[in-house]
BADRENTI-788946 format. One record per atom (N, C-alpha, C): residue number from 1; residue in one letter; atom name; x, y, z. Coordinates in nm, 4 decimals, decimal comma. Atoms other than C-alpha are relative to their C-alpha. Example, Ala and Ser with C-alpha at 12.3 -4.5 7.8 and 13.67 -1.06 7.14 Angstrom:
REM residues 2
> 1 / A / N / 0,0890 / -0,1190 / 0,0000
> 1 / A / CA / 1,2300 / -0,4500 / 0,7800
> 1 / A / C / 0,0900 / 0,1200 / 0,0000
> 2 / S / N / -0,0820 / -0,1190 / -0,0060
> 2 / S / CA / 1,3670 / -0,1060 / 0,7140
> 2 / S / C / -0,0770 / 0,1090 / 0,0730
This chain:
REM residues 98
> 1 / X / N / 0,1296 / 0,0578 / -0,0292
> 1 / X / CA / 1,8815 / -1,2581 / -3,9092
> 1 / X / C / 0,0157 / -0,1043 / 0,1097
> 2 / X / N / -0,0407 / 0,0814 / -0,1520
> 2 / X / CA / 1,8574 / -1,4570 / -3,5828
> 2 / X / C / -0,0489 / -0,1380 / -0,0504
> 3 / X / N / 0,0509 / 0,1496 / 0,0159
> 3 / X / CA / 1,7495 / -1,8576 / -3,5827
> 3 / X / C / -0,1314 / 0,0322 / 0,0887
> 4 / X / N / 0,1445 / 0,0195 / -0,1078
> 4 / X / CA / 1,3767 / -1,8987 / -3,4460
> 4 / X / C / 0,0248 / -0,0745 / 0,1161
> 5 / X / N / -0,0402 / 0,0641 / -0,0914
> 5 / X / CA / 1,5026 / -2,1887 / -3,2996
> 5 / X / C / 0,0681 / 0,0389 / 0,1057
> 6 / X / N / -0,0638 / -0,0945 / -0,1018
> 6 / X / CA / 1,7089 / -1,9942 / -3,0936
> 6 / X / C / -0,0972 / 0,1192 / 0,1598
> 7 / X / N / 0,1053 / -0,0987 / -0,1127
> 7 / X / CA / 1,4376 / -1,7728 / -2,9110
> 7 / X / C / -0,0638 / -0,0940 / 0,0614
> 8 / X / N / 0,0489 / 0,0905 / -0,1377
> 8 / X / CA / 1,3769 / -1,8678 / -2,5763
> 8 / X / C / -0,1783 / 0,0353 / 0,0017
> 9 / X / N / 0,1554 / -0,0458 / -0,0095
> 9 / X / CA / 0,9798 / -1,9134 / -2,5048
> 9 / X / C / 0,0158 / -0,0382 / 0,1613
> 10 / X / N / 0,0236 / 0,0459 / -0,1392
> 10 / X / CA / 0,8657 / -1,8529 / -2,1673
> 10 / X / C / -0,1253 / 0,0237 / 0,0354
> 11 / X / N / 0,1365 / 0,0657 / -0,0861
> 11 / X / CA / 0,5843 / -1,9638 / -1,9694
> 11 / X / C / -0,0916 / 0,1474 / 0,0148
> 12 / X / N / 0,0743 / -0,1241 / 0,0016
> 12 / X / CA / 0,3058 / -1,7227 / -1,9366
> 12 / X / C / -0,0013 / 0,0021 / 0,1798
> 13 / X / N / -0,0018 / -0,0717 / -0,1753
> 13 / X / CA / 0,3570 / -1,5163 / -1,5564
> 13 / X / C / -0,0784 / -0,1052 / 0,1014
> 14 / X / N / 0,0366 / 0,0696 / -0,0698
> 14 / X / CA / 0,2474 / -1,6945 / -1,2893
> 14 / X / C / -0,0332 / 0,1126 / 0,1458
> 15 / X / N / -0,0642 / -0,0818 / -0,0980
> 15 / X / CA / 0,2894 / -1,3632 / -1,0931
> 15 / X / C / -0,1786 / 0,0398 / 0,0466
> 16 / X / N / 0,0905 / -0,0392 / -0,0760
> 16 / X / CA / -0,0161 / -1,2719 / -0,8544
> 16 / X / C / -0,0178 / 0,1538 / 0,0453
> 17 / X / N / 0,0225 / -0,1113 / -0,0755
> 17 / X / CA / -0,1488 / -0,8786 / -0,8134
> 17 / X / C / -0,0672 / 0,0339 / 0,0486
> 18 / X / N / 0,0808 / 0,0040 / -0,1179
> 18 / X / CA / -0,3249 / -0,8094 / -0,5474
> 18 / X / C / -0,0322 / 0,1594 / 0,0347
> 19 / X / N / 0,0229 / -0,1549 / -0,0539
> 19 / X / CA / -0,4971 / -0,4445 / -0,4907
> 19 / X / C / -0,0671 / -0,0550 / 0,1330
> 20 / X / N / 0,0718 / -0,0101 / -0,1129
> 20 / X / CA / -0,5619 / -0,3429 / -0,1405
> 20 / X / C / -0,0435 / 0,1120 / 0,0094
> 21 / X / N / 0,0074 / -0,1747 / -0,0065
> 21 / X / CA / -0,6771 / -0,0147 / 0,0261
> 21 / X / C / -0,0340 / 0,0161 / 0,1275
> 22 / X / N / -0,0293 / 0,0051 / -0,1558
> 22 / X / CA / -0,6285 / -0,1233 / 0,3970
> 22 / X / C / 0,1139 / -0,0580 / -0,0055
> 23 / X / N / -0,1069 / 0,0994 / -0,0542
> 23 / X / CA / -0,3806 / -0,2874 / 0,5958
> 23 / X / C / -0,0228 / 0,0169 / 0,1273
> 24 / X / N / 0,0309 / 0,0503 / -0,1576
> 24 / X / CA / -0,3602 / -0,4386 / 0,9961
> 24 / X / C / 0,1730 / -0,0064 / 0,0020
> 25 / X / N / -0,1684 / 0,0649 / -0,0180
> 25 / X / CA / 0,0216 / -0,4569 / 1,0922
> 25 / X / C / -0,0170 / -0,0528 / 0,1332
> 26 / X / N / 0,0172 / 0,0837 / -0,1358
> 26 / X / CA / 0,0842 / -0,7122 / 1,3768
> 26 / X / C / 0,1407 / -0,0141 / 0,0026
> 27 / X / N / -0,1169 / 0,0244 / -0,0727
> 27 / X / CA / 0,4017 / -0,7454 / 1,5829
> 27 / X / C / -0,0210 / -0,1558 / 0,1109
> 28 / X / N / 0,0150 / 0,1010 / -0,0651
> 28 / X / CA / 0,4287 / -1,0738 / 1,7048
> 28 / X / C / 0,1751 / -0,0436 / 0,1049
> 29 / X / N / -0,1225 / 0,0298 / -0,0735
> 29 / X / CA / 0,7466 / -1,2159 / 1,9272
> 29 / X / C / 0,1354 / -0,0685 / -0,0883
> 30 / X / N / -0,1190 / 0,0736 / 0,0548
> 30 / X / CA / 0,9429 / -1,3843 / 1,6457
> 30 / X / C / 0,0311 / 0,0495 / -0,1461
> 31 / X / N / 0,0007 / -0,0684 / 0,1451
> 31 / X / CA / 0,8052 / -1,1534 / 1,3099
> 31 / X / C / -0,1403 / 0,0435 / 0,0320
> 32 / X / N / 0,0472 / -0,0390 / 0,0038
> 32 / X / CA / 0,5974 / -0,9549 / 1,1668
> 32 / X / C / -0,1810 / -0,0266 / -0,0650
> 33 / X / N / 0,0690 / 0,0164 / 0,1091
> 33 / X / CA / 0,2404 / -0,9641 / 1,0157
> 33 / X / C / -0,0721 / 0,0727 / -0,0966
> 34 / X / N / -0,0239 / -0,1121 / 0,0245
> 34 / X / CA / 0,0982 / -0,7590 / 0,7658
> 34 / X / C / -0,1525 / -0,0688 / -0,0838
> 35 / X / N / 0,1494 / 0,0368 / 0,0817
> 35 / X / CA / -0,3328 / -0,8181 / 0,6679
> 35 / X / C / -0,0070 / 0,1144 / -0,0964
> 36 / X / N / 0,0630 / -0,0541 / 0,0977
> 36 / X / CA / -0,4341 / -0,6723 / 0,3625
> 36 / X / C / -0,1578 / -0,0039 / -0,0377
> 37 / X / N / 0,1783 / 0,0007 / -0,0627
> 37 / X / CA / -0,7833 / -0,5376 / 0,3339
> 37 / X / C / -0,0110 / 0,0390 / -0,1491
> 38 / X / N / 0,0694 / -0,1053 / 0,1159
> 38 / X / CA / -1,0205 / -0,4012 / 0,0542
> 38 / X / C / -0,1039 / 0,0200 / 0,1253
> 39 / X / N / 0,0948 / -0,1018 / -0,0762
> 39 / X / CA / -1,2392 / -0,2046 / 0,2651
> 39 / X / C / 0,0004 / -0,0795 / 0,1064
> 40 / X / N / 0,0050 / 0,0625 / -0,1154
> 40 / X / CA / -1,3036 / -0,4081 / 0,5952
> 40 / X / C / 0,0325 / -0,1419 / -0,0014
> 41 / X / N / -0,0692 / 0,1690 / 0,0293
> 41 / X / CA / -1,2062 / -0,7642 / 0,4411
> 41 / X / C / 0,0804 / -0,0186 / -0,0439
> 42 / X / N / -0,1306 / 0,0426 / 0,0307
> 42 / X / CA / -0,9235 / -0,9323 / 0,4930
> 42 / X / C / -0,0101 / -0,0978 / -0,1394
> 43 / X / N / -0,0139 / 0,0695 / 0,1047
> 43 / X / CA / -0,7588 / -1,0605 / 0,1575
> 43 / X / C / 0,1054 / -0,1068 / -0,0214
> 44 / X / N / -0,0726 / 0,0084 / -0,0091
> 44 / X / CA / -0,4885 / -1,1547 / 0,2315
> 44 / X / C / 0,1333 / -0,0135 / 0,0985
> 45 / X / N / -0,0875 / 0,0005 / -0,1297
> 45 / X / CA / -0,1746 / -1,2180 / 0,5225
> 45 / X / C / 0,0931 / -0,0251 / -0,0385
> 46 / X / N / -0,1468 / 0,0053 / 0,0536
> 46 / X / CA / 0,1971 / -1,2069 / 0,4952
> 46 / X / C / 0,1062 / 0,0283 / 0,0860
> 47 / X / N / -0,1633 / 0,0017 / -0,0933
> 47 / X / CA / 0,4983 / -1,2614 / 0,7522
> 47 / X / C / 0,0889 / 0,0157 / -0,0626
> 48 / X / N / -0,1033 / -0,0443 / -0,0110
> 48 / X / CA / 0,7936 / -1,1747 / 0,7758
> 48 / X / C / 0,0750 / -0,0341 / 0,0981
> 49 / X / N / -0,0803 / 0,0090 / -0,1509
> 49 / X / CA / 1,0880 / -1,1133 / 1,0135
> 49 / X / C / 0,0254 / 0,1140 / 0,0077
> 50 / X / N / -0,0064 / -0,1228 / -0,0241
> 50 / X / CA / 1,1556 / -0,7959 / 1,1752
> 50 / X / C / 0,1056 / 0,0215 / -0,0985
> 51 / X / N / -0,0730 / -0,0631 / 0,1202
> 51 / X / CA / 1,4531 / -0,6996 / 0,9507
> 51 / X / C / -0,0580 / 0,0178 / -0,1359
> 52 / X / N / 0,1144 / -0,0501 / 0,1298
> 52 / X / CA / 1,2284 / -0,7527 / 0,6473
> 52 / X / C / -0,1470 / 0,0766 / -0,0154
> 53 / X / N / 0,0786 / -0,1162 / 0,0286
> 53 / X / CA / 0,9741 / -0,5385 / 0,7295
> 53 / X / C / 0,0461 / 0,1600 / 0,0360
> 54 / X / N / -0,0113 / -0,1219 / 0,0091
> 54 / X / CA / 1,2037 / -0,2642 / 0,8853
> 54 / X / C / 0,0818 / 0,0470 / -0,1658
> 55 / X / N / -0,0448 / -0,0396 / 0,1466
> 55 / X / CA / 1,3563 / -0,2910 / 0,5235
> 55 / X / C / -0,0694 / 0,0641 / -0,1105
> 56 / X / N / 0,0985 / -0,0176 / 0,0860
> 56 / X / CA / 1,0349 / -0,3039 / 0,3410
> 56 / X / C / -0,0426 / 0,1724 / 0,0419
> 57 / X / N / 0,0625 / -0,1111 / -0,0504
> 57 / X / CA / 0,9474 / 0,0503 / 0,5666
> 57 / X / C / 0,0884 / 0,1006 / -0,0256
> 58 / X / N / -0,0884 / -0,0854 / 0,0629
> 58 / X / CA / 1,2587 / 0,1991 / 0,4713
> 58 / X / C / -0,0349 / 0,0287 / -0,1535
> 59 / X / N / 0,0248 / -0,0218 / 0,1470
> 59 / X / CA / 1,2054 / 0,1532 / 0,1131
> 59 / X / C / -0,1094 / 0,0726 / -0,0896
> 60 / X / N / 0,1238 / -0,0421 / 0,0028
> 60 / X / CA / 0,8545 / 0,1946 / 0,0917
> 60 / X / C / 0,0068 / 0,1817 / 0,0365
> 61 / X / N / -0,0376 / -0,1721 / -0,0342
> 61 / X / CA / 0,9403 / 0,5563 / 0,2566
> 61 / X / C / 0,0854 / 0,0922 / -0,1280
> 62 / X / N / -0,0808 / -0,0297 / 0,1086
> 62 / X / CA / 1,2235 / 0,6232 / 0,0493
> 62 / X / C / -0,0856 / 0,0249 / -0,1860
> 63 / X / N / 0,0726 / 0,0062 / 0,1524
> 63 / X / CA / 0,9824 / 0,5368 / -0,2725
> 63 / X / C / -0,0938 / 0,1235 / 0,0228
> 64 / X / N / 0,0827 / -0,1911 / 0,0197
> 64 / X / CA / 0,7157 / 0,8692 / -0,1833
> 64 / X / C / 0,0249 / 0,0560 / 0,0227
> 65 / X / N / -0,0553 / -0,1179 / 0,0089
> 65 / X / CA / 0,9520 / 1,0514 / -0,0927
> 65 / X / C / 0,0678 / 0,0620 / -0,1192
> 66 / X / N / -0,0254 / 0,0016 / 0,1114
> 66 / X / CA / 1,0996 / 1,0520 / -0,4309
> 66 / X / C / -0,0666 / 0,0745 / -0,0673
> 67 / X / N / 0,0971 / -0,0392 / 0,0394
> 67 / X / CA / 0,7762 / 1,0621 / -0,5684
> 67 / X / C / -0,0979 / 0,1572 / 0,0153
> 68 / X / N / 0,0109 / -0,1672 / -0,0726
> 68 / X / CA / 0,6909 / 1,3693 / -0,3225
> 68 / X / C / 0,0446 / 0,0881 / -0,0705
> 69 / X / N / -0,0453 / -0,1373 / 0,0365
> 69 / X / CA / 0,9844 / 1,5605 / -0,4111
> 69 / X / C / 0,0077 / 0,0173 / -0,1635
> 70 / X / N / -0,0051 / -0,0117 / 0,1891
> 70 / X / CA / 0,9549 / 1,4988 / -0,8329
> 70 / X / C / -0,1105 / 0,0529 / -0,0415
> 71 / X / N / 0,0941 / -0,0247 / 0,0157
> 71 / X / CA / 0,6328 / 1,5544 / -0,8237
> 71 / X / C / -0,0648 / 0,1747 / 0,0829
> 72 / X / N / 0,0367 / -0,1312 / -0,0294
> 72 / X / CA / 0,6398 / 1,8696 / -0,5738
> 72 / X / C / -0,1348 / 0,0195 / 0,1211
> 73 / X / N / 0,1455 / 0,0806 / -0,0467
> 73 / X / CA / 0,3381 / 1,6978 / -0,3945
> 73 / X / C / 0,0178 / -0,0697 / 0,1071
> 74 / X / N / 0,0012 / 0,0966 / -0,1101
> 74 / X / CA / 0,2995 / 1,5952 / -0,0495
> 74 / X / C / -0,1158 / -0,1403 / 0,0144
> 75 / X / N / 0,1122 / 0,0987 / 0,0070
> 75 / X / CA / 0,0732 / 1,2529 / -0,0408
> 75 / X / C / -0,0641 / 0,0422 / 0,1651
> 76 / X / N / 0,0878 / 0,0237 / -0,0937
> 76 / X / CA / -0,1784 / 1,2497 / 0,2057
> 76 / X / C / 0,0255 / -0,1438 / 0,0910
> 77 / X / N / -0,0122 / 0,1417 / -0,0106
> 77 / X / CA / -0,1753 / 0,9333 / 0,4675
> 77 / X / C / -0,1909 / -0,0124 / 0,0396
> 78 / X / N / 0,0868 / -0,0024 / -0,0221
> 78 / X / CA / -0,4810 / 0,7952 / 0,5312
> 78 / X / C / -0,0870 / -0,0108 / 0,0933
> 79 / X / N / 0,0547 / -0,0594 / -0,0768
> 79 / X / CA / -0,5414 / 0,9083 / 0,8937
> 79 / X / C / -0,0236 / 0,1555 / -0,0338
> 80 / X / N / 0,0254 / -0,1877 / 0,0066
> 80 / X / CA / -0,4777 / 1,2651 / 0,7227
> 80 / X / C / -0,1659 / 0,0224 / -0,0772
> 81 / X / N / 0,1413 / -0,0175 / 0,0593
> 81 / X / CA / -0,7615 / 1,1804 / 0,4959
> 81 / X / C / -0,1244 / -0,0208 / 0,0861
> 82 / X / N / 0,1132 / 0,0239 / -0,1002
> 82 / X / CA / -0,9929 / 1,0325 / 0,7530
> 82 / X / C / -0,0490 / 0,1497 / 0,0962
> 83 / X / N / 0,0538 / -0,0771 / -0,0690
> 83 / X / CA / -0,9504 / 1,3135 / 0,9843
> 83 / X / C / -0,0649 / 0,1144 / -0,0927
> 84 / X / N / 0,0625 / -0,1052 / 0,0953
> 84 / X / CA / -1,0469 / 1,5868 / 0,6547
> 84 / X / C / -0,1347 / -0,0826 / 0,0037
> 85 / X / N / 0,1478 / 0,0004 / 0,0467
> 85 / X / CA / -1,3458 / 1,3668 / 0,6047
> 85 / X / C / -0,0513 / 0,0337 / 0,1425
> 86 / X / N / 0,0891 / -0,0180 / -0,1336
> 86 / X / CA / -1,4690 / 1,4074 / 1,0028
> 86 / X / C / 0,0048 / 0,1110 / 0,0159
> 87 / X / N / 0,0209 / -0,1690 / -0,0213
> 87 / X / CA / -1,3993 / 1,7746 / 0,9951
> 87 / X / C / -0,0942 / 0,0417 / -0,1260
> 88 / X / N / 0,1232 / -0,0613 / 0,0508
> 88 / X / CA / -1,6049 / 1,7861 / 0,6653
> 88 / X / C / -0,1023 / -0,0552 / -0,0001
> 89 / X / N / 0,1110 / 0,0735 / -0,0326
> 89 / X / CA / -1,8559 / 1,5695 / 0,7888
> 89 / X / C / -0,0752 / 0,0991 / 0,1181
> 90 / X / N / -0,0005 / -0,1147 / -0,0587
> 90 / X / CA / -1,8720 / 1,7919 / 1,1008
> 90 / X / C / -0,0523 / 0,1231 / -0,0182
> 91 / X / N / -0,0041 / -0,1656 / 0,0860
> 91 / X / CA / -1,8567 / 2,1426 / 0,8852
> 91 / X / C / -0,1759 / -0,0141 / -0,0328
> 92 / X / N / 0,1470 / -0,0288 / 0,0767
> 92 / X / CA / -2,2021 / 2,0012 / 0,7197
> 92 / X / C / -0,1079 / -0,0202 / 0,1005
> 93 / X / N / 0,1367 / 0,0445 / -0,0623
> 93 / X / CA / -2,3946 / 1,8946 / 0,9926
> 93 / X / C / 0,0053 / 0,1523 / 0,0965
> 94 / X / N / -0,0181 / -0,1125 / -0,0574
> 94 / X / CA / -2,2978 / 2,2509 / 1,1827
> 94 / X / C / -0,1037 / 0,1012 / -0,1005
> 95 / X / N / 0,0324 / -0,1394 / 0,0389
> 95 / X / CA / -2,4258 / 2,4568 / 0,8851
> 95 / X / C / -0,1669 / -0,0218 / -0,0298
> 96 / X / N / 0,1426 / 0,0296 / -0,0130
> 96 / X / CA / -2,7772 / 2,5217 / 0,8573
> 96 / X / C / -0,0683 / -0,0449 / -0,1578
> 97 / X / N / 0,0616 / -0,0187 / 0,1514
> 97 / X / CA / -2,9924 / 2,3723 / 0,5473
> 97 / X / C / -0,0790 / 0,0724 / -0,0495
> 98 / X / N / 0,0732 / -0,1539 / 0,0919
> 98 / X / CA / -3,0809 / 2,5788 / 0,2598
> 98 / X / C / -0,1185 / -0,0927 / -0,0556
């Protein structure tokens, strides 16, 4: 049986999550920057230095490709999606209404 006294208590998270569903990447002369959007508003901004974001771009890669090949499933990016919606945006205004 353990001592109560013994069990560590710790602080409740302090940890911040943040959904986006944009991003702005900026190259500046000394690092990087990296805006986070929800739809057209910025939420958010976050530097770097070039080695930590070509790290973060490695990894980040490395992580759906994983995901890709376990899953069998290529992800979409989201110029691939943009351009499907302007070709079926396109498709509907071409066909005639019923």
């Amino acid at each position: 049986m353990s001592d109560p006294s013994s069990l560590a208590v710790t602080p409740q998270s302090t940890k911040k999550v943040i959904y986006f569903n944009g991003f702005v990447v900026g190259i500046g002369n000394a690092d990087c920057t990296l805006d986070l959007r929800i739809d057209s508003t910025e939420i958010v901004s976050a530097r770097c230095s070039y080695t930590l974001a070509k790290t973060l771009s490695l990894k980040l890669a490395e992580a759906v490709a994983r995901l890709e090949k376990v899953t069998n499933h290529n992800l979409m990016t989201t110029d691939e999606v943009l351009k499907g919606l302007r070709t079926l945006q396109s498709d509907s205004h071409d066909s005639p209404s019923k």
